[in-house]
MARMARVEX-324158 format. One line per 3 residues: their letters; for each residue x, y, z of C-alpha. Coordinates in steps of 0.2 Angstrom, whole numbers, plus 5000, padded with zeros to 4 digits. Layout:
N
A) X Y Z  ...
***
This chain:
445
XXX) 5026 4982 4965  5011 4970 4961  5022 4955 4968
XXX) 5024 4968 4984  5005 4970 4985  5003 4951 4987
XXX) 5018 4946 4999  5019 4960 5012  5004 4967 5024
XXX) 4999 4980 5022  5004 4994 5036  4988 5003 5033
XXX) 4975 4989 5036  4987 4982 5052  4986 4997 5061
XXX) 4966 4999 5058  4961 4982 5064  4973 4983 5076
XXX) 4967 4999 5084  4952 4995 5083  4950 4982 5093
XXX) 4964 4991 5106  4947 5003 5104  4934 4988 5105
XXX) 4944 4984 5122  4945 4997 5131  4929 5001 5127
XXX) 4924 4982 5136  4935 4985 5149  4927 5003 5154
XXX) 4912 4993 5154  4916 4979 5165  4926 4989 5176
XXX) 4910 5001 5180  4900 4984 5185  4915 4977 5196
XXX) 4913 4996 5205  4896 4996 5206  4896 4979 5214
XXX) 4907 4989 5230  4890 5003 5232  4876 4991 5227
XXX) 4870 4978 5237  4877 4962 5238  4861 4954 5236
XXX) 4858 4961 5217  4866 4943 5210  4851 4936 5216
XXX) 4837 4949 5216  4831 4944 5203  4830 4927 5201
XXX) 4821 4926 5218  4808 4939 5214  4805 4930 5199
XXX) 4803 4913 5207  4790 4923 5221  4779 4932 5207
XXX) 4778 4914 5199  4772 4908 5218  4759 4921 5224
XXX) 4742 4919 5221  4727 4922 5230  4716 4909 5241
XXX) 4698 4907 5240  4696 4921 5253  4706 4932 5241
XXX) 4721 4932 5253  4740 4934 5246  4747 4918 5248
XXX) 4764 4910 5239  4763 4893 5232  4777 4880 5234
XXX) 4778 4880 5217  4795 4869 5209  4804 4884 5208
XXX) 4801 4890 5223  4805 4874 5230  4821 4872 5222
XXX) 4828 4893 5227  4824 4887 5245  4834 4868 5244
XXX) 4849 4879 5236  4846 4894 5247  4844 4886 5265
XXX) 4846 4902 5273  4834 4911 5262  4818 4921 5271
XXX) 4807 4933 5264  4790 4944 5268  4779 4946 5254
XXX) 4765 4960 5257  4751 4964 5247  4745 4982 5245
XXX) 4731 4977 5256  4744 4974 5269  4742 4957 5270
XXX) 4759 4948 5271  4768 4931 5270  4784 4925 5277
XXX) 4796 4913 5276  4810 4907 5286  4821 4915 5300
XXX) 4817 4933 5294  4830 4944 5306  4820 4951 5324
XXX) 4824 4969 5318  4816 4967 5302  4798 4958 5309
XXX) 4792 4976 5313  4792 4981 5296  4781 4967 5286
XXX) 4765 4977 5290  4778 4992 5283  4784 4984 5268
XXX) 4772 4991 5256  4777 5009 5258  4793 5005 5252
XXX) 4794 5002 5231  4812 4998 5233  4825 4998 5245
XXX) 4842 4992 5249  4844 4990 5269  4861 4988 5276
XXX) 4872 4996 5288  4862 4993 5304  4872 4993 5320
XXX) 4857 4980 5325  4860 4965 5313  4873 4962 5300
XXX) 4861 4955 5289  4858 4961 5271  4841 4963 5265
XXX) 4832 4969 5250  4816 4976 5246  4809 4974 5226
XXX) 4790 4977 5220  4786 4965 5206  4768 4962 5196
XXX) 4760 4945 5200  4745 4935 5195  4738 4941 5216
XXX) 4740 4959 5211  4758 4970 5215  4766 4964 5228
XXX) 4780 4972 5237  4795 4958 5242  4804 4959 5256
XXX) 4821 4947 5256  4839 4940 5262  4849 4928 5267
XXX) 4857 4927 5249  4871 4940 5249  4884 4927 5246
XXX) 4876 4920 5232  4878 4922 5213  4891 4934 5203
XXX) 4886 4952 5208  4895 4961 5190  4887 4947 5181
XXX) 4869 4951 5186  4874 4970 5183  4878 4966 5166
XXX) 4862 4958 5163  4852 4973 5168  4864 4987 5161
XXX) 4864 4980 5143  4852 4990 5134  4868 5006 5139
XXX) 4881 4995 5135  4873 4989 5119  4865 5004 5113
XXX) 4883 5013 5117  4894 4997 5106  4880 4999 5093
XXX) 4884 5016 5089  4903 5015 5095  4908 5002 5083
XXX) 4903 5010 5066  4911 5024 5072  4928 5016 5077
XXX) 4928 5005 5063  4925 5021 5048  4934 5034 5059
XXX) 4951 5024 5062  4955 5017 5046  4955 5035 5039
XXX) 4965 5043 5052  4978 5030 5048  4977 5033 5029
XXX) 4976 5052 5031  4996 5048 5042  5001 5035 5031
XXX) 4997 5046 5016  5013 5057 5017  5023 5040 5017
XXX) 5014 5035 5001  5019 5051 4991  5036 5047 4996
XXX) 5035 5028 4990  5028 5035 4972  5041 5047 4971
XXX) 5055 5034 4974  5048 5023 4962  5049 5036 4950
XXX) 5067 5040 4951  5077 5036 4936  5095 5031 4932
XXX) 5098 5046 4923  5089 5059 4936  5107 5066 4945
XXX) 5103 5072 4964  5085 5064 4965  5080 5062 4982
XXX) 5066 5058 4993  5060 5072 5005  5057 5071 5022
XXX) 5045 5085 5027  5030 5080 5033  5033 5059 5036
XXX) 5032 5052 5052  5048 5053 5062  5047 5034 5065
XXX) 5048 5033 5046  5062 5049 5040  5076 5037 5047
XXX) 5071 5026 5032  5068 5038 5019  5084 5047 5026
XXX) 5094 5031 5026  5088 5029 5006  5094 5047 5002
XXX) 5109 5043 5007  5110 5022 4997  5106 5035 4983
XXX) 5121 5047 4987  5131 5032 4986  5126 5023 4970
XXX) 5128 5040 4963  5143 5043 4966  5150 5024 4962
XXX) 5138 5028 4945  5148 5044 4938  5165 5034 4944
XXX) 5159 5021 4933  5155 5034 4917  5172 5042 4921
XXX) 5182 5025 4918  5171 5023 4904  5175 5036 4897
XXX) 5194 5039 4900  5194 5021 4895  5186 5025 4879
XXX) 5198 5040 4877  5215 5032 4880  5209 5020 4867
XXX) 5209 5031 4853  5227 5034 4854  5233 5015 4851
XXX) 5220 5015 4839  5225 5028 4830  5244 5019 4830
XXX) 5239 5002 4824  5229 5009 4810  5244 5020 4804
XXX) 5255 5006 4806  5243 4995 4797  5242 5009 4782
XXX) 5260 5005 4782  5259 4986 4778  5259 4982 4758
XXX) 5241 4976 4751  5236 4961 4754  5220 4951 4762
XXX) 5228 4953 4779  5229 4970 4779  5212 4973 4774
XXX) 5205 4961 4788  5217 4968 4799  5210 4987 4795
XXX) 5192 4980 4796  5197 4975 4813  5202 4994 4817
XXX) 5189 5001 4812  5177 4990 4822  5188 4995 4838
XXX) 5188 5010 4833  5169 5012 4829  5164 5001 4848
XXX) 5177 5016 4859  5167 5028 4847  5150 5021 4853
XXX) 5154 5018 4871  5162 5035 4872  5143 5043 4864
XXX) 5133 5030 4876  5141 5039 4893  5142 5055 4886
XXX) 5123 5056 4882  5121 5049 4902  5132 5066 4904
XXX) 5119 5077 4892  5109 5088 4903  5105 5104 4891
XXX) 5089 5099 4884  5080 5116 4882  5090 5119 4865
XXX) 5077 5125 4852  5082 5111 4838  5073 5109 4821
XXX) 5072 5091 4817  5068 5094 4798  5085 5102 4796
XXX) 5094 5088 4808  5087 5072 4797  5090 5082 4781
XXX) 5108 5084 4785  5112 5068 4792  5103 5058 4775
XXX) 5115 5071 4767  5130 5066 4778  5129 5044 4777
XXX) 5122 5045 4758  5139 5039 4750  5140 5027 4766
XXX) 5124 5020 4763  5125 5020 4742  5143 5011 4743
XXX) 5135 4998 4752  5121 4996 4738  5106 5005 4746
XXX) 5096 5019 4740  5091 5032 4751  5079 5045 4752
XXX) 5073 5060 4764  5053 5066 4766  5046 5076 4778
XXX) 5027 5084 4779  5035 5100 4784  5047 5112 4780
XXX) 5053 5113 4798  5047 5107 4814  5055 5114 4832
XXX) 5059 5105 4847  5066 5107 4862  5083 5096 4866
XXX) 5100 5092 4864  5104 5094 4843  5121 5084 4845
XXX) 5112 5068 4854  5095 5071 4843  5110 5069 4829
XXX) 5117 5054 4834  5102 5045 4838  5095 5048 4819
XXX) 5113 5043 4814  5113 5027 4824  5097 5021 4815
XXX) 5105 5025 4799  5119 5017 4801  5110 5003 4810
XXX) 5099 5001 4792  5114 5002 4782  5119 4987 4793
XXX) 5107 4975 4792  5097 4982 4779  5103 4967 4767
XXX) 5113 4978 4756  5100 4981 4745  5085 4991 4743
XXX) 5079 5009 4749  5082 5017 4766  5069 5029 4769
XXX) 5071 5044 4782  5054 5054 4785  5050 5066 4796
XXX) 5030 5069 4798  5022 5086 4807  5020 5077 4824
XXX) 5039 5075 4828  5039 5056 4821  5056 5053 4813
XXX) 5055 5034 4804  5071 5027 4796  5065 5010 4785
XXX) 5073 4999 4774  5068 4985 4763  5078 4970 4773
XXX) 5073 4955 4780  5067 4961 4798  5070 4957 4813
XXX) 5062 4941 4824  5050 4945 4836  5061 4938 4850
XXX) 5074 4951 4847  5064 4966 4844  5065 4972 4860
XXX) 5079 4967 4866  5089 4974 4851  5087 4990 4863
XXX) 5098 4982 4875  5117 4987 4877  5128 4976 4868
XXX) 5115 4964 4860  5116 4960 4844  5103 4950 4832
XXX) 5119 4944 4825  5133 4938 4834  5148 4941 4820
XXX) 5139 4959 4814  5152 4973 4813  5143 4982 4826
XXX) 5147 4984 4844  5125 4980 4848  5127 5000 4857
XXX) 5116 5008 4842  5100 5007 4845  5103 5007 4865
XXX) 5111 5024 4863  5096 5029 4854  5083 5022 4865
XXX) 5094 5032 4880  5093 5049 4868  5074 5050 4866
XXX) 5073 5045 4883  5081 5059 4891  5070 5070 4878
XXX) 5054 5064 4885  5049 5052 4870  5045 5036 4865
XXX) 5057 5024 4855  5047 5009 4843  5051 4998 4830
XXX) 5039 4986 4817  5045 4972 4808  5044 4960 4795
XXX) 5051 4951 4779  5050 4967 4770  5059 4977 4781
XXX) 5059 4986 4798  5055 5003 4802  5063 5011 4818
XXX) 5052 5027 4824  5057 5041 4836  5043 5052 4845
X) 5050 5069 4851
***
């Protein structure tokens, strides 16, 4: 899952950053597009408004006579070398005026008319086609009222309309922004959330958990095909999983019975070295079908609530493998903190599992020493013994089916798996310290 985390994008962060700027865009667009309309019922000569009001308030001034006049400032100069058909009436609030260039015959009449008007955008006229605008601006001769055309074909009309609408587009991105960027990011995670139960209850399914499967209620329907399409991969391994574990153990069945021949036809041989490797050999065969046979049952073991007393199961299993364990030069010895201690679970696979690490002590135990079974009043059963341990490298792979620390051992290396597989199923843990004076295998139910 961390190797996941690192590799693949995440679905989550794609969809907010990409949604918001789909947001961010629009947003834009509605903006522009409110300007390109505007420029259709404003007059054409707003691209240049204000650059020639601007360039007139720099110009006016008054005379010595305290007159409006407008200076042929550089500014000025340059607007009319760019502008040649550029004419304008500039009236004071006295109703003095100035003019300049072929101002329109139908528009002459109102210069001495100019200062009634604050603003004003006149068009339309059946008498002239020409477009001409009206704009009062503050200058150094006072407030004077500007009269002006000729420039309608000049300049980028949405342009200049941006210019002067930005503190309402600004002020509206300002508080637009935090709000798409917080609001989007958790209206993805509040969808994607349902699809993210589902991912932690799929990695939680086990081996061992028959018929576990992913529900579909509530997830997006452009993600159920995919949780449906994994119910089903599960259907299938399950079903290829329990036609393994029934060859497994009709393999392990049929075995006993030319097992069973070859070591009565091997009682029958006369004593000898040969026979008594020849039985050794037997009985391996026979104890591996016996393991294997134990490892897919317990797969198989689905009665867990069985009240069990794991005093009385220990007791009677160091009972059980004590002349096992003293023929092959151990001592053994039971102790428990408590008279009796009840679980729940499954006595006959709780009894293999404590027989297993018996049996595996017995085994590799060094012939020699004491094997010590304890229960203690948490549920911690321990099985010691006094051998030379176990490597580091191999203590947790002894757990492992088949593995064995060593190769030629007796055992099939299915012991401590099987265990490992019981305490499993019963909700517990499995763990195991080593050294040169022994290891000590703990189960905790």
């Amino acid at each position: 899952m961390r190797v996941a985390d690192r590799t693949n994008p995440s679905l989550w962060w794609r969809l907010s950053w990409q949604l918001s700027l789909v947001i961010v865009a629009v947003v834009v667009s509605v903006i522009v597009g409110l300007c390109i309309w505007a420029t259709t019922i404003m007059s054409p000569n707003i691209a240049m408004e204000g650059k020639v009001v601007s360039v007139i308030a720099g110009a006016a001034a008054k005379d010595s006579q305290g007159r409006l006049e407008i200076r042929d400032t550089p500014g000025l100069a340059s607007l009319k070398e760019q502008n040649s058909g550029l004419w304008y009436i500039a009236s004071a609030m006295d109703g003095a005026f100035v003019s300049y260039g072929p101002v329109p015959p139908v528009y002459v009449p109102l210069a001495p008319l100019v200062t009634l008007f604050d603003e004003a955008d006149l068009r339309g006229s059946p008498a002239t086609a020409e477009i001409a605008t009206i704009e009062n601006v503050e200058t150094a001769a006072g407030e004077v009222r500007v009269l002006f055309g000729g420039v309608a074909d000049k300049g980028w009309p949405v342009l200049a309309l941006l210019a002067r609408s930005y503190p309402i587009y600004i002020s509206l991105i300002a508080l637009a922004l935090p709000a798409i960027f917080l609001a989007v990011p958790r209206i993805v995670r509040r969808g994607l959330a349902r699809v993210s139960d589902v991912a932690q209850k799929a990695s939680e399914i086990e081996p061992r958990r028959p018929e576990a499967r992913l529900s579909v209620e509530g997830i997006p329907k452009e993600v159920a095909p995919l949780v449906i399409a994994f119910n089903g991969t599960l259907g299938r391994l399950e079903n290829e999983f329990r036609k393994r574990q029934r060859f497994l153990i009709d393999a392990a069945h049929e075995l006993r019975t030319p097992i069973a021949i070859m070591q009565t036809r091997i009682d029958g041989m006369p004593e000898g070295q040969e026979r008594r490797r020849l039985l050794d050999d037997v009985a391996r065969l026979a104890e591996t079908a016996e393991q294997l046979l134990d490892f897919e049952r317990n797969d198989q073991a689905t009665d867990l609530d069985e009240k069990v007393d794991l005093v009385e199961i220990a007791r009677a299993t160091v009972a059980d493998l004590a002349p096992l364990a003293i023929a092959a030069g151990y001592r053994i010895s039971f102790e428990s903190d408590v008279e009796r201690l009840e679980r729940k679970g499954n006595r006959s696979a709780l009894q293999r599992a404590i027989t297993n690490l018996v049996r595996n002590a017995v085994d590799h135990g060094g012939n020699r020493g004491m094997i010590t079974v304890s229960v203690s009043a948490g549920g911690r059963i321990e099985v010691a013994d006094e051998g030379p341990g176990i490597p580091a490298g191999d203590r947790e792979l002894v757990f492992e089916p088949f593995y064995r620390v060593t190769p030629m051992s007796r055992g099939a290396g299915l012991g401590l798996s099987l265990v490992k597989q019981i305490v499993a199923n019963h909700k517990g843990q499995v763990s195991i310290e080593s050294s040169p004076a022994g290891t000590q295998v703990a189960i905790q139910l």
